[in-house]
Structures are given as C-alpha cells and as structure tokens.
N, C-alpha and C positions, 0 to 999 in steps of 0.2 A: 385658775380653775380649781374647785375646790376634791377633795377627794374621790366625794359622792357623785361628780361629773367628769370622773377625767375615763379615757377609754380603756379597755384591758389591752393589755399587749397582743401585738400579734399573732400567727399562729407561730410563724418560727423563732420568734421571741421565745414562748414558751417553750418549746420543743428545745433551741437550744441552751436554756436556763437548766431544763431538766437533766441533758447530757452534760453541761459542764458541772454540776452538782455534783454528780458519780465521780466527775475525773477528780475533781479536789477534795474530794473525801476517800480518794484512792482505791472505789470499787475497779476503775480503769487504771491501769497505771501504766508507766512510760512502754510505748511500742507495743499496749494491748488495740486489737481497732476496736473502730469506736462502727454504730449502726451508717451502712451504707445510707445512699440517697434514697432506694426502692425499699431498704428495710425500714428507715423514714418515714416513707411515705405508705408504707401499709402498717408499720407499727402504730404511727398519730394518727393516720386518717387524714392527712395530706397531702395535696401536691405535690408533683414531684420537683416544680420551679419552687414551691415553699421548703421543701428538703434541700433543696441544692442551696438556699438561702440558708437553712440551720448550715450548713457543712462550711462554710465562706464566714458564717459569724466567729464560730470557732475558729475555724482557718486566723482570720484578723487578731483573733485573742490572743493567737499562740499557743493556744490548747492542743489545735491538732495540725498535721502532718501528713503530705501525701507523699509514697512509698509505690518504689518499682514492686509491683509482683503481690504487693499485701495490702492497697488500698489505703485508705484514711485510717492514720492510725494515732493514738494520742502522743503528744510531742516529747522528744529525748529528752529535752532541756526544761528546767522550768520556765513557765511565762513570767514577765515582769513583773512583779508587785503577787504574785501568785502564790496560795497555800500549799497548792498539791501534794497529799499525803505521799511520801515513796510508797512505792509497793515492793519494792527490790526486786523487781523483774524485769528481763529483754525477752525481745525477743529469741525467741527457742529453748529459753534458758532455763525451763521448766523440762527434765528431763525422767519421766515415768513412764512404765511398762503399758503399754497399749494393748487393747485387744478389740479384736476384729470388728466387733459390733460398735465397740467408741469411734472408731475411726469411717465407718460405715455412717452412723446414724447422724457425726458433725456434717459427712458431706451432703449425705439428704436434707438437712436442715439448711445446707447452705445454697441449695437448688433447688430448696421449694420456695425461698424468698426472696432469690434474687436470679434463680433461672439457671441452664446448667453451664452455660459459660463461663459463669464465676467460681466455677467445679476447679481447682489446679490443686497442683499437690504440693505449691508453697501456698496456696491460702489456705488447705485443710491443715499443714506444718504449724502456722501460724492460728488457728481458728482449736487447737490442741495443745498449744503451749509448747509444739517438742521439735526436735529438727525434722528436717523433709526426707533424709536419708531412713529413718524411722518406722516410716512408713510403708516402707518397698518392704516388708516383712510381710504384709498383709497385701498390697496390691502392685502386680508389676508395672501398672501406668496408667494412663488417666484410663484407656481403654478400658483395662481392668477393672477399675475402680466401677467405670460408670456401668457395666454390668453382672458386678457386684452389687452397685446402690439397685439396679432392677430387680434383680434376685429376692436381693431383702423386701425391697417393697412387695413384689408379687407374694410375698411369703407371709405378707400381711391378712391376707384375706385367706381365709379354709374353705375349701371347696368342700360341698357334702357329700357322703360315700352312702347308700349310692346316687341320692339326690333326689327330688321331685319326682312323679310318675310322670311318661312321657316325652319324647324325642326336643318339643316347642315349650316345654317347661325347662326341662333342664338349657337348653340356648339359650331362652331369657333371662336366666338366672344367670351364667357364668358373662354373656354380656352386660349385663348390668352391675354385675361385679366391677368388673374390669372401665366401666365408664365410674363409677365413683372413686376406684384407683388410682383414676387420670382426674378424675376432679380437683382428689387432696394431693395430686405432684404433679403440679402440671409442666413440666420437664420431660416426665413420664413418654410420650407421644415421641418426641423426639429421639429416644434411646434404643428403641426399638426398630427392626428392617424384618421384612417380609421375604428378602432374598440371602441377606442373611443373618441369620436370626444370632440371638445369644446365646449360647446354648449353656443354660443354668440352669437348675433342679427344679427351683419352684416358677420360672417358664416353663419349663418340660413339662411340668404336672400340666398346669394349666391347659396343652395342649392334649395331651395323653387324656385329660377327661373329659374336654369336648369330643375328643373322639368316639369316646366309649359313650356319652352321649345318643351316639348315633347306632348303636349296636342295632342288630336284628332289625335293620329297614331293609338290608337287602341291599346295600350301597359299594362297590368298591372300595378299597381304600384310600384309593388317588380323590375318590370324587369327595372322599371323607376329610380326607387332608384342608382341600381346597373350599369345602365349606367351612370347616375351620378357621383358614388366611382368609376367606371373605367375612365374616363375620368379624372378626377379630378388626378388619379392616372398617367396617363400616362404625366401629367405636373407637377408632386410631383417628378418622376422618372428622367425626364430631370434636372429639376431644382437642383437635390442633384447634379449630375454627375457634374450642372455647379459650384457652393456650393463648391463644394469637388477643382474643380481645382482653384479654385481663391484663397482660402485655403492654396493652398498647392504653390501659387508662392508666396504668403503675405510671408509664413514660410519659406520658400529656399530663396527666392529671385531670382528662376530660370520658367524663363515663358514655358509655354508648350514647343514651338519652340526649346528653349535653351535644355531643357530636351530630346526633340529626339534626337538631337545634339550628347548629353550625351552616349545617348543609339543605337548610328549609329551601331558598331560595333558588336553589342549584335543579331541589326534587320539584317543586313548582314548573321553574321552567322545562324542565322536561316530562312533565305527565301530562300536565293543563291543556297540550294543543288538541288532546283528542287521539294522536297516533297510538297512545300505547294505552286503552281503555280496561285491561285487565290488569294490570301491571299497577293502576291507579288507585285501583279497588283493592287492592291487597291492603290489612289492616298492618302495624307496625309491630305489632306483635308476634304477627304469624311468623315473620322471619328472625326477631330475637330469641328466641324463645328457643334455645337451646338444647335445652332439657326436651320440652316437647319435639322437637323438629330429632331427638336421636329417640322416644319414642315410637315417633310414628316413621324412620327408617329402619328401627328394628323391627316394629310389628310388615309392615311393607316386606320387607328379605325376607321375614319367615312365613307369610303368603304365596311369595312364589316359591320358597322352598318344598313345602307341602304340596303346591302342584307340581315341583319336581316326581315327588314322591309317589304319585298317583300313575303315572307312569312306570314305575321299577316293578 
C-alpha cells in the first residue's frame, strides 16, 4: 500500500504518540502523572474506551505506571531501548513554599476534570510537586479543603451592590449567577448541603444578598431565609441533572443524542401502543434542553413567588 493510501493512525495511536513525546523529551519525568483516562478523554475529544487504550499502550511501552494513591504515573525505571530525558525529580521531591491559592486552585483544576472524588491530599501532594504533610498548613482535611475550593469558587463571581431595581430582577440574577458557577465546576452541586451549609465568607455573601434582595416586601425573616434555600435549591437541582449527564458521556463515551439512538427501540415500544399519547408527543428536545428547562423553573418559582407576595 503505497503512502498516499495507507490509513492514519488511530485515535489512541495518536493521543498516545503525543504523551509519550512529552515523557522522552522529559517535559514528564519519572513519578510526574501523566493525563487521567477522563482528562484523555476531554482533553482529545475521545472516548473514554479510547483513553483507557492510550493509558494500556503506554502501560505495554513501559512509559507509565500505576500507583496506590497517585494514579498513572510516568515509570521510575527507564523503558527498554528508551531515551527518556531525566528530569531529576520523584516524587515530592520538589520541596517549595506554598500558598493558599496554589494549593486551592490545583485542587479545583483537579475536580473540574475529573470530578471531586479524585480531590485527596496525596493527589494534590503529588499534582504540586511537594509532600502531603505540606499541605495541612493551609487545609485541615479533605473536608476543609473541599469548602475552601467552594469559597474560592463562589468568590468568583461579584455580586452588584446594590444590584438591579426590583425584588424578581435581583433573584434572576444572583440565580443565574450561581447556574453558570455550577456550569464551569461541575462538582460544585455536590459540595454544598442545605442542612448544613459551609459556612465560608463568600457563601455567606451569597446568602446575606439574596436576602437583602428581599428588603421592604414586608416578608419575615424565616420566610426570607427559606426563599433563599428554595431558590438556591431549584439551581442545585438543575445543575446535578447537568453534573450527572456530562458524567455519564466522559464514562461511556456516548453523548446524550447517541444514547437515544441506543434506546430508539425500547422508546417505540413503549409510546406506539396508544397508552401514553402525551408523553409521545413531547418533542426530544423539550426534555434535553437544560439550559431551557432551569429557565423556565426559574421564571415558574418566581410566578408563584409574587403571588406569594400579593397576599403580605
């Protein structure tokens, strides 16, 4: 087959050409890790059965190594017949002053890509260069940490003083806030409780000016509170639903779309007999539609909100 006919490589052909290029040119070096299967598979725009392939090619090379507690990491030893630049680095063995925000902003990086379970404080040790004991300077445990990473993140966004005119201007806004919040971390949903909350500065804002929101309607403050945790809640609710699908095409490697696809035969047999004629007629969109479906439950709560309001 001549040049001009022969096929290109695979997807994880490529994907792992490209990592093992970095390890022997010693951008990676022994015991740095190397990109998960989910960071794989959203960094190339692959599967995640095609990532788990990149990670086993290498794996086979002798490039990389898997490790209690730290993940895939590039191999101690060299491979056979291998260049590998040294980098004269182990693990932890890079030993510098940290501060608060480094160690803050590694872990949110490491939880917005692969989710907050891969949050530990030997992979932030390692994902920093420095030992795990290191770290307890800034946060007393994973607890700690993970509402510290809220903090930060809520402390992303500036609320306006005093804000929009109006009671259903300023809710839309600080809701729609906090849905784009949970958009770019989607972790975010999970970190947060209603019963009991985190109690960090820039949460506290957060709440402190929906409150004030509400000034001069003539509302108690219990009933103010609790429009606050519903509200809060009805963009906590979207947000997982969004959380959960993004999730779930990182781990299949099958995007919603593809998934109906899947499931044609299944939706046929159950709408086609006639029993469920509303249910049929719904368009596929009305239900994906995420973004739309936490519009139109925000505009919906603050409907009946205002007929709360008509009565005070």
């Amino acid at each position: 087959m001549s040049s001009s006919t022969q096929r290109p490589d695979p997807p994880y052909r490529r994907v792992a050409a490209e990592i093992r290029a970095r390890i022997l040119a010693g951008e990676l070096g022994p015991g740095d890790r190397v990109p998960s299967i989910r960071q794989i598979a959203q960094r190339w725009g692959v599967a995640a059965a095609t990532a788990t392939k990149v990670i086993a090619t290498l794996r086979d090379e002798g490039l990389v190594e898997a490790t209690v507690g730290s993940g895939t990491v590039v191999s101690l030893t060299q491979p056979p017949g291998g260049t590998m630049a040294p980098s004269g680095r182990r693990p932890g063995a890079a030993r510098r002053a940290l501060r608060r925000e480094q160690v803050l902003r590694a872990a949110i990086e490491i939880a917005d890509v692969e989710g907050l379970d891969a949050v530990s404080m030997r992979r932030l040790a390692v994902e920093l260069g420095v030992g795990p004991m290191s770290l307890y300077r800034h946060v007393a445990n994973k607890d700690d940490l993970v509402a510290q990473m809220a903090d930060e993140v809520f402390g992303e966004s500036a609320l306006p003083v005093p804000g929009p005119p109006g009671w259903r201007a300023k809710l839309e806004l600080v809701a729609r806030l906090e849905w784009d919040l949970f958009r770019r971390h989607l972790w975010l949903p999970r970190a947060v409780s209603f019963t009991r909350p985190l109690l960090v500065p820039a949460m506290a804002a957060h709440t402190e000016w929906t409150l004030r929101a509400l000034d001069g309607l003539g509302l108690p403050i219990s009933t103010r509170i609790r429009e606050a945790l519903t509200l809060h809640g009805l963009v906590v609710t979207h947000a997982l639903s969004m959380s959960d699908e993004i999730e779930a095409e990182q781990e299949t490697g099958i995007t919603l779309a593809g998934w109906r696809l899947t499931q044609r035969s299944r939706t046929e047999e159950l709408l086609s007999g006639g029993r469920f004629p509303l249910l049929a007629a719904i368009p596929p969109d009305a239900v994906s539609d995420l973004d739309g479906l936490f519009e139109f439950g925000l505009a919906r709560h603050l409907d009946g909100f205002a007929v709360l309001l008509t009565g005070v």
